[in-house]
Each structure stands twice: as structure tokens, then as C-alpha cells.
C-alpha positions in Angstrom: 53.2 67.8 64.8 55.1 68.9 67.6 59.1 70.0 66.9 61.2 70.4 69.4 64.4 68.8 71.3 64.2 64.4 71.2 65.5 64.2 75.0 63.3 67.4 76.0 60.0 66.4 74.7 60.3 62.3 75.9 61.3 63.6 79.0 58.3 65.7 79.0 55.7 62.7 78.0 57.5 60.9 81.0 57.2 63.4 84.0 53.7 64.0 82.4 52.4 60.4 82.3 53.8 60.0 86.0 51.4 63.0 87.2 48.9 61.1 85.4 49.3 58.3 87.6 49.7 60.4 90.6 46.8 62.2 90.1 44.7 58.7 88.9 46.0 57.1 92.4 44.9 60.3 94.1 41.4 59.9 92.5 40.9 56.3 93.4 42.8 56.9 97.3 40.0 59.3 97.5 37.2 57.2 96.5 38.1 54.4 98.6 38.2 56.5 101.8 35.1 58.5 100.6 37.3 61.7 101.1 36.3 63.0 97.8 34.0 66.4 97.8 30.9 64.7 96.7 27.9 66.3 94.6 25.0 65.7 95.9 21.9 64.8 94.3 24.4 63.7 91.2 25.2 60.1 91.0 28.3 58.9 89.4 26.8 56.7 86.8 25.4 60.2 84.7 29.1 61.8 85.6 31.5 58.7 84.7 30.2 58.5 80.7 30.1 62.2 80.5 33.7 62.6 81.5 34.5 59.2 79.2 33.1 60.8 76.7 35.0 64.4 77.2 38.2 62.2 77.3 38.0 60.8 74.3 37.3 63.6 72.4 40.3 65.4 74.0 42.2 62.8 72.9 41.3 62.4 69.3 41.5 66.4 69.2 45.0 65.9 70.4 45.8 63.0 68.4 44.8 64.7 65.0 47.3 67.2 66.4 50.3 65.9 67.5 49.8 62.1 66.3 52.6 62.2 64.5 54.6 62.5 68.0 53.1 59.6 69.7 50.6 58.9 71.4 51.7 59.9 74.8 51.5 63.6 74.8 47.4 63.8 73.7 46.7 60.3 76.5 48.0 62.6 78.9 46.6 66.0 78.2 43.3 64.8 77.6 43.3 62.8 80.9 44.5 66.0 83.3 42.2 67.7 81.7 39.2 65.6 82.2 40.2 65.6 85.8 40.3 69.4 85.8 37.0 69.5 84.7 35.9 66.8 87.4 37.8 68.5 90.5 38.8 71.5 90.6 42.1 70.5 92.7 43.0 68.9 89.9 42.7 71.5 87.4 44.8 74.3 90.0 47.6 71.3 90.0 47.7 70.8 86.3 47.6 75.0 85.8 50.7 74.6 88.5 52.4 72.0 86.3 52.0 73.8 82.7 53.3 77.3 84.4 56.2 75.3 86.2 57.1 72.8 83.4 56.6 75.6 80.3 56.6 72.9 77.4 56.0 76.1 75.6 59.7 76.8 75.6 60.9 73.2 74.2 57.7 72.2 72.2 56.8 74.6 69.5 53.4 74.1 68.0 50.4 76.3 67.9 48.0 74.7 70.4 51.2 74.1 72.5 51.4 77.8 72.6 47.7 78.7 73.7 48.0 76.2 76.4 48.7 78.2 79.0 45.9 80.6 78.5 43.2 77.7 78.1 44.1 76.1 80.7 43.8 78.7 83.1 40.7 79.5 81.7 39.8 75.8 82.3 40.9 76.1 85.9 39.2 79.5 86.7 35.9 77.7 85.2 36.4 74.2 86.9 37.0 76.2 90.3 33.7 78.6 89.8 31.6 76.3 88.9 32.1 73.7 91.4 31.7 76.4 93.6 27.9 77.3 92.2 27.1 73.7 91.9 28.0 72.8 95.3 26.3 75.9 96.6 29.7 77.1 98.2 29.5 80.9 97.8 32.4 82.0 100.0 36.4 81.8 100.0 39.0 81.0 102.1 40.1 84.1 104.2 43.3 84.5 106.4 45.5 87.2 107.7 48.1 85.9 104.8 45.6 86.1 102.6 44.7 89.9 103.4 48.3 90.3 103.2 48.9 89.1 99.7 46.0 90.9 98.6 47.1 94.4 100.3 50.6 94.0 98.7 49.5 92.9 94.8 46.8 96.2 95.0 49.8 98.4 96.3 51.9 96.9 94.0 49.1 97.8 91.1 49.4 101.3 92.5 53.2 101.8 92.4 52.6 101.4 88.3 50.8 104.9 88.0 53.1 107.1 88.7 55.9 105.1 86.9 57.1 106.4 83.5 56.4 103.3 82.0 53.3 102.9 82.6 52.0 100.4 80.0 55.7 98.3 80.6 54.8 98.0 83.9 50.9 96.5 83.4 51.6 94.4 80.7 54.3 92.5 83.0 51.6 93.1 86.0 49.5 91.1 84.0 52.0 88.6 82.1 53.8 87.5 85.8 53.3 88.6 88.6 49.4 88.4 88.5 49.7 84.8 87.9 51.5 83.8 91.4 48.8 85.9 93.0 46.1 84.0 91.0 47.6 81.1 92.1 48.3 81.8 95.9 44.3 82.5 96.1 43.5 79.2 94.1 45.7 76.4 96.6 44.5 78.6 99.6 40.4 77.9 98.6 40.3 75.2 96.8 42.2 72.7 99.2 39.1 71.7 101.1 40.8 68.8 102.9 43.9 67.8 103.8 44.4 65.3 101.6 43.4 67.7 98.7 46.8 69.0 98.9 49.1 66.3 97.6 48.2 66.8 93.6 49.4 70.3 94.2 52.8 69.0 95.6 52.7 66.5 93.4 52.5 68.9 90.2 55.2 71.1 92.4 57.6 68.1 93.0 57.3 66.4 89.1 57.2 70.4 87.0 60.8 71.5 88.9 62.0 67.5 88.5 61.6 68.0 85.0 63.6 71.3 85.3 66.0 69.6 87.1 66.9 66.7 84.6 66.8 69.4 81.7 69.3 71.8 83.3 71.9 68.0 84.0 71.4 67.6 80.2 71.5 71.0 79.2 74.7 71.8 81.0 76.8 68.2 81.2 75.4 66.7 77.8 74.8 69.3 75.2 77.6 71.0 77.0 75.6 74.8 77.4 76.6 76.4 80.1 76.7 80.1 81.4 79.6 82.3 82.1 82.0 80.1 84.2 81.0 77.1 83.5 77.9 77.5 85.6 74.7 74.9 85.1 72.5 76.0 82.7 68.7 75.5 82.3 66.1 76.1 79.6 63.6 79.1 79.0 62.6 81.6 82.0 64.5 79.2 84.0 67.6 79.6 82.1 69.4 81.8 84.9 71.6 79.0 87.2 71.4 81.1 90.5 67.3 80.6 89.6 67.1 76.9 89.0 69.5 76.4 91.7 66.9 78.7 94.3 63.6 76.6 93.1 65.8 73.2 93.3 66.1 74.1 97.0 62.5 74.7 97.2 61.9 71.2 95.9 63.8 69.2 98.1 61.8 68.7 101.3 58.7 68.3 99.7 60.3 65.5 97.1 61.6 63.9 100.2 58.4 64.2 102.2 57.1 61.4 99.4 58.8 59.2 101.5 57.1 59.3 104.3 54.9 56.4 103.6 57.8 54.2 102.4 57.5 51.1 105.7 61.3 50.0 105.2 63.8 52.4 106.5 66.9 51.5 104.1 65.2 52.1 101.1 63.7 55.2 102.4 66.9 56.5 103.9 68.7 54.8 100.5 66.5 56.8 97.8 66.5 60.3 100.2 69.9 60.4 100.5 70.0 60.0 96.0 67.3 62.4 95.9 69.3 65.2 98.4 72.9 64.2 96.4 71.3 64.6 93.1 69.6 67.8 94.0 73.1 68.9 95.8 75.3 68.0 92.6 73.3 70.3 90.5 73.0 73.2 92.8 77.0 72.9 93.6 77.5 72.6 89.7 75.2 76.1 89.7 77.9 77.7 91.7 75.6 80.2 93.5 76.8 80.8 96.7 73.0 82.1 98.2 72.0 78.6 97.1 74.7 77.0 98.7 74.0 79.1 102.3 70.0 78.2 101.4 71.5 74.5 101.5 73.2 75.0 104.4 69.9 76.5 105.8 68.0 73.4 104.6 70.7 70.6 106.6 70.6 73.1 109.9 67.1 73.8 110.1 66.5 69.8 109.7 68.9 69.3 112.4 67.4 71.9 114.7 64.4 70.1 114.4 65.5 66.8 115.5 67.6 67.8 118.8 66.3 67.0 121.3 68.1 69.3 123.5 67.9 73.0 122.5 71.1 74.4 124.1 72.7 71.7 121.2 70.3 72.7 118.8 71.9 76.3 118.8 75.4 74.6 118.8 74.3 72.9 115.6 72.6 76.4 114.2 76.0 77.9 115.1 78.7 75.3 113.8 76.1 74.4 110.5 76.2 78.4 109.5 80.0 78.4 109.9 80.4 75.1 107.7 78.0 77.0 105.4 80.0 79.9 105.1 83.3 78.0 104.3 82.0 75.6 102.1 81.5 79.0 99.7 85.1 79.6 99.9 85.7 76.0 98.0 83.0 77.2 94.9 85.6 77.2 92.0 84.4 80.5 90.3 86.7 82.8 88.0 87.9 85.5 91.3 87.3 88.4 88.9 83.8 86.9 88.0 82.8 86.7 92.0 84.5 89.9 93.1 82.4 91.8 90.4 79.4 90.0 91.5 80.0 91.0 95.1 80.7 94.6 94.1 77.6 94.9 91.9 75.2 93.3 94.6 76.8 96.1 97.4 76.3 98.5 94.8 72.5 97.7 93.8 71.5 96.8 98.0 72.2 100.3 98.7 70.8 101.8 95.8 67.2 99.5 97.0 67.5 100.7 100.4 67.9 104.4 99.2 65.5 103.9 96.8 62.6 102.5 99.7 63.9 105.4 102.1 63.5 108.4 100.0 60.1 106.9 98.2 57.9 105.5 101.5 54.9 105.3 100.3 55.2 103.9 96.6 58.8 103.6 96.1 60.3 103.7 92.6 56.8 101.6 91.3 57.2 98.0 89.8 59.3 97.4 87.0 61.2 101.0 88.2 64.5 99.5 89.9 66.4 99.4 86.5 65.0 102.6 85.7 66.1 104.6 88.9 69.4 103.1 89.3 71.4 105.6 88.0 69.8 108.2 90.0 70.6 106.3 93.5 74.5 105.3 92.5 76.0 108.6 91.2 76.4 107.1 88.2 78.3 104.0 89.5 75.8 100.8 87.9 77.8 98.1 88.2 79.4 95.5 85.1 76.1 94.1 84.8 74.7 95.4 81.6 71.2 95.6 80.7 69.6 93.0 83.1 70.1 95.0 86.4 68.1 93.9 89.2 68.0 94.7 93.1 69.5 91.1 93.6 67.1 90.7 96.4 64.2 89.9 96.9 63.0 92.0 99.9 65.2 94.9 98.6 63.8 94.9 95.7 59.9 94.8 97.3 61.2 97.6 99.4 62.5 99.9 96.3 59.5 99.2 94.2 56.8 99.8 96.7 57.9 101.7 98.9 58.5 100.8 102.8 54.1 100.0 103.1 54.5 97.4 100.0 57.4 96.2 102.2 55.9 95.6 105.2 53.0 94.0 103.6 54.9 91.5 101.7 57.3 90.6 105.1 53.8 89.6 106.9 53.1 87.1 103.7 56.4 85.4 104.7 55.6 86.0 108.5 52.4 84.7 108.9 53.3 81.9 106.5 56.2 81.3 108.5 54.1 81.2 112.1 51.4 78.4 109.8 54.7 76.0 109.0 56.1 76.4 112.3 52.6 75.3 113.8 53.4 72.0 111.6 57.2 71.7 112.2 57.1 68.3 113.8 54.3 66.5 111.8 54.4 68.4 108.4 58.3 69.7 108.4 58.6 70.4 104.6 56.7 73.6 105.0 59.0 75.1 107.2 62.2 73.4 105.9 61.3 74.7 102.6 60.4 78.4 103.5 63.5 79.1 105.5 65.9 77.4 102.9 64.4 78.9 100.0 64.0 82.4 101.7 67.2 82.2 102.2 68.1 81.8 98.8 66.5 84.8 97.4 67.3 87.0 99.6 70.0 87.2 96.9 68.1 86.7 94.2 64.9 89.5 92.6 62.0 86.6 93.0 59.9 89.1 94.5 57.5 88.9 91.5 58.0 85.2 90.6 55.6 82.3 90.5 57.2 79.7 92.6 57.2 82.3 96.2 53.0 82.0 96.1 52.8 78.6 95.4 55.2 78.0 98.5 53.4 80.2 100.5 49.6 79.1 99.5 50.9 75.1 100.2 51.8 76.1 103.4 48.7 78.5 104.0 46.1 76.0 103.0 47.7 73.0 105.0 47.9 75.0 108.1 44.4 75.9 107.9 43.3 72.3 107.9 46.4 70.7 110.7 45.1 73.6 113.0 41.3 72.7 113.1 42.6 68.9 113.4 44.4 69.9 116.4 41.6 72.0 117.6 39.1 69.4 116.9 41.4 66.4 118.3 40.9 65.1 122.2 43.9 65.5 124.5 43.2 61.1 125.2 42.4 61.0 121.3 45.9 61.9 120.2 47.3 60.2 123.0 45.8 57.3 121.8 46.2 57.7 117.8 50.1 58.4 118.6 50.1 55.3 120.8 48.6 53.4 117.7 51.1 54.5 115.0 54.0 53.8 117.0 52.7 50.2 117.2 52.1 49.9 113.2 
């Protein structure tokens, strides 16, 4: 049986059944447009009672575990897995989901805990050997791609000279390796385009659920961080963190709406979906998160002028609003002018870091380390947990100014795919400059939820390019001529 928090784990069983049903509507959208990848020479009358038949043995597996809990929790797991094994899309989305959501952290049971490790496993096999079946014996490549790949082998390299050696390739391996794992799996195994909503979909539902948890965390169960600051659960915990991946979230939660027909109930449930996101990320009091929300509202406006000299008025003003809506954040003054003075104090000692170490810098996991060497002894109030507070800084200090430039041309080349898709697809963009804004005060150099970002907007570029490419000048006259009457 499964122990854990009452509200934490129905919540779970909720956000899980409703990717279920995503996923299941996904499935069936993709049958009835014959969009799916199809096996050939396989029909779907030996594949259906196969995968019935995987199903239900997942689920009486997980029933005989966690019965006692419901019946919820093993329905779901055994269905997204089934589907991992059936698509491989599916499998990368659920992997997504588990490394997002961490039910790990709230739900403590044994199989619970092994979970993250089978299903990657399940996902690396689902995504091989479709791959064999289908005869497909070639990835994805891009310049973004080379990119990533260029900076998580320099990073690798930084380790070796590092006095902690074995520190620094157990956490290689533990977290950073994972967001590089993922990056490659969105990037070559989204196919189509419509192969990449399940992976938004997972995005959108796992940092939901982190959402909802850090409200009742911090406004129910009344646990909050040092001045009164929202508080979230796990690796999560931190609230200038769940504030930054809340910011992430938004324009691809309000992208959903897209396909909504009437225009007050779109406009009705986007403006409760931005409000709820806002409340939470005020109540974080982080003041990068409240510029990468200023960001968010500009960059949207930007895109919807029409006239570009008012455009930069709007750019201009929205910063300025920005910048004075940080002055209203009601934070203890000693609490931010140590905060301030610590970040000055740890920027300089990254840049001074990258400068005098070019070619490796201090190695990963190092920053902590070196600080004392590069601040004459000055650290800051912080304590243990010291941290460049930056997220290029700290990719400068720890590998040097060539794992720098590497990891700027992830962001930049990303950046060039979203702004391809700015009018159609403006999430992409919307979302990279808000939440790159966002860490630029905070270390997620390292983190998960950068790659996922930047492999959504990777893979859907590669696929709204060659439809442009492949589209006739008349042709797209004629299919924008044809929305506008629907």
C-alpha cells in the first residue's frame, strides 16, 4: 500500500487519470486522421489483444500492490504504460511526466521508488525498438542538437580535473544526464507534428500538479519559506524554482485553448488560468520571476502590434512597469538587500571564475567549491547551498568560456526555431524568452525542465519549416482564406 499525504496522492490519481484521457484522445485523433506511424506488414487485430492483454496484467500487478489505495493509481499506470510500449511518443511523455511530477517524493512505496528507473528503461526500449521494427536506423540531427551534444561532452570533461571527481559523476549521471537524454528523445521521436501534443500535454498536467501542491502546501498546511514565501514539495521545494517552471507553463497551458470556437469562454478560462498562475508566482515573491512575467505580457504584446514603432513603445513602457511592480513585492528589506548583495557577490565571482579558467572553467559541481578563492573570502550569508544564481554564469564558471559559448547557441538556435513560429505556434517563443529570463537569476543550468523547453521547440520547428517549405505560395493563400471563413 501506498502512504503518503490524502490531498497529495488524490491529486496525483487526478492529474494522472486526466493524461490518461489526453493521451487515449490523442490515440483515437490519430486513428481517425490516419496520422499514426503505422507498422507495416502488422495488422492491428494481432497488436490490439496483445497490448489488452499487457494491460491487464499491469494492472493486476498494480492492484496486488497498491489495491489497498484504490483503484485509480494501477488503471492509470498500467494504461500509460501500455501506450509506452505501443508508441514510443507516448512512453518519452509519460518518462516527462514521472521526472516532472516525482510521486516519488509524496508516495512512499517500493515499486513507487523504482519507477523512475523502469520507466526510462521502458522508454529507451519502446523508442529502440520501434526504431528496428520500422527499419528507421537514423536520428534526428540539427545544429541545436550538435550543440547540446558539444556542451554535455565538455561538461563531462570539466569533471576530470575537479577534486571531486566521483561527486561530480554521480550528479552527471543522477541530473543533468537526464535533461540531455530527454532533449535527444522529443527531438527524434516527434515524427509529425501532431506527435508533439502528449509531450506538452505531460509538460502542462506534471508542473499543474506542482502548481496545486505548492497552493496547498503554502496557504493550507501553512509551510512556507523564509518570509512567508510559497512553498513547494521535493526538488521543487525552492519558491524562486516553482515560481521560474510556473512561467514556463503558462503559454503552453494557454495554447490548449486554441481550439476552444467561442471566444468568451476561451478569453474567460485564459484569463483564470494566467491569474491563477500570477497569484502563485506573486505569492513566491521572486523578483526574476516577476521580470520573466513581465517578459511573458510584453513579448505577447510585441507580437500582436501591428505597428512596430508601438511595439518598441510597449517593449519600453512593459519593462518599466516590470521593474516597479518589484518595488511593491512585500519582502523582509534585510532579507532582499542580503539577497542582492550575495547575487553581486557570487556574479563576479562566476565571471572571474570563466575568465581565469577558459577552457574548462572551475568543472561541474566546482562553483561552491572555488568560491572562496574568487571573493577574498567574502561568501555571502547564504550558508551551505551557494550557487552562481545564474544560469549562464554559472555555465560560464563551470565550463569555462567554450562550454559557454556552446550552451548560448542551444538557446540561440532554439530561439531562431520559435521565432520561425512566432505567429502560428507563439508559445515557443513566449515561453523561451519569459523563462530565460527567469533564470538568468536562478542556477538551472543543469536542470530538467531547460531541455524539455528547448527539444519542444526544436522538434516543432523541424516539422513547421518543411510545411512551409513544402506549402504553395496559392496553397496557403487559399488554406488561410479557408480558416478565416470556419
Amino acid at each position: 500500500m501506498i502512504a503518503g499525504d490524502d490531498f497529495l496522492f488524490t491529486l496525483h490519481q487526478f492529474i494522472l487519470s486526466t493524461l490518461c484521457l489526453f493521451f487515449v484522445y490523442f490515440a483515437w485523433r490519430d486513428q481517425a486522421a490516419q496520422t499514426y506511424d503505422r507498422l507495416e506488414h502488422v495488422s492491428l487485430k494481432i497488436i490490439c489483444p496483445l497490448l489488452i492483454g499487457v494491460f491487464i496484467g499491469l494492472f493486476m500487478l498494480f492492484l496486488y500492490e497498491w489495491g489497498k489505495s484504490g483503484v485509480i493509481l494501477p488503471l492509470g499506470f498500467a494504461l500509460l504504460i501500455t501506450l509506452s510500449i505501443f508508441d514510443p511518443k507516448y512512453a518519452v511523455s509519460f518518462f516527462i511526466f514521472l521526472l516532472i511530477s516525482r510521486p516519488w517524493e509524496f508516495l512512499k512505496d517500493q515499486m513507487m521508488d523504482g519507477m523512475p528507473r523502469d520507466i526510462f528503461i521502458l522508454c529507451f526500449l519502446s523508442f529502440i525498438s520501434h526504431k528496428i521494427i520500422r527499419k528507421r536506423f537514423y536520428f534526428q540531427w540539427n545544429t541545436v542538437s550538435a550543440f547540446v551534444l558539444f556542451f554535455a561532452i565538455w561538461t563531462f570533461f570539466s569533471i576530470i580535473p575537479s577534486p571531486q571527481i566521483v561527486d561530480g559523476l554521480i550528479n552527471y549521471d543522477e541530473v543533468f544526464i537526464k535533461g540531455i537524454i530527454v532533449y535527444f528523445l522529443i527531438v527524434n521521436v516527434v515524427d509529425k507534428k501532431e506527435f508533439i501534443h502528449p509531450i506538452q500535454s505531460a509538460l502542462v498536467l506534471g508542473i499543474t500538479e506542482k502548481a496545486i501542491m505548492s497552493f496547498y502546501n503554502s496557504f493550507f498546511l501553512g509551510k512556507v519559506a523564509d518570509g512567508d514565501r510559497l512553498m513547494s514539495v521535493g526538488i521543487l521545494e525552492n519558491s524562486n524554482d516553482i515560481a521560474a517552471i510556473m512561467i514556463l507553463v503558462i503559454p503552453f497551458t494557454l495554447a490548449f485553448l486554441k481550439g476552444i470556437t467561442s471566444s468568451a469562454i476561451k478569453y474567460a478560462l485564459g484569463f483564470i488560468i494566467f491569474s491563477f498562475y500570477f497569484y502563485l508566482i506573486w505569492q513566491s515573491k521572486s523578483r526574476g520571476a516577476i521580470l520573466g512575467i513581465g517578459t511573458l505580457v510584453v513579448s505577447w504584446l510585441w507580437l500582436k502590434a501591428r505597428d512596430k514603432k508601438v511595439a518598441t513603445l510597449i517593449v519600453v513602457v512593459g519593462m518599466g512597469i516590470s521593474l516597479g511592480v518589484m518595488s511593491l513585492i512585500q519582502r523582509n528589506a534585510e532579507d532582499v538587500e542580503g539577497s542582492t548583495s550575495n547575487r553581486k557577490i557570487y556574479w563576479i565571482a562566476a565571471l572571474n571564475m570563466g575568465i581565469r579558467n577558459p577552457l574548462l572553467g572551475v568543472g561541474y559541481r566546482g562553483y561552491h567549491l572555488n568560491l572562496i578563492r574568487y571573493t577574498d573570502g567574502n561568501i555571502g550569508t547564504e550558508g551551505q547551498v551557494k550557487t552562481a544564481h545564474s544560469t549562464w554564469l554559472l555555465a560560464l564558471a563551470e565550463t569555462g568560456l567554450v562550454g559557454f559559448v556552446f550552451y548560448l547557441g542551444i538557446w540561440i538556435f532554439s530561439l531562431k526555431s520559435a521565432w520561425a513560429m512566432r505567429f502560428d505556434h507563439p508559445e515557443f517563443i513566449l515561453a523561451i524568452l519569459s523563462y530565460g529570463t527567469a533564470i538568468t537569476f536562478l542556477s538551472h543550468t543543469y536542470m530538467l525542465y531547460p531541455y524539455i523547453l528547448l527539444g519542444l521547440a526544436v522538434a516543432s520547428g523541424q516539422f513547421y519549416m518543411k510545411t512551409k517549405e513544402n506549402t504553395p505560395t496559392i496553397g496557403l493563400h487559399a488554406a488561410l482564406i479557408a480558416k478565416g471563413l470556419q
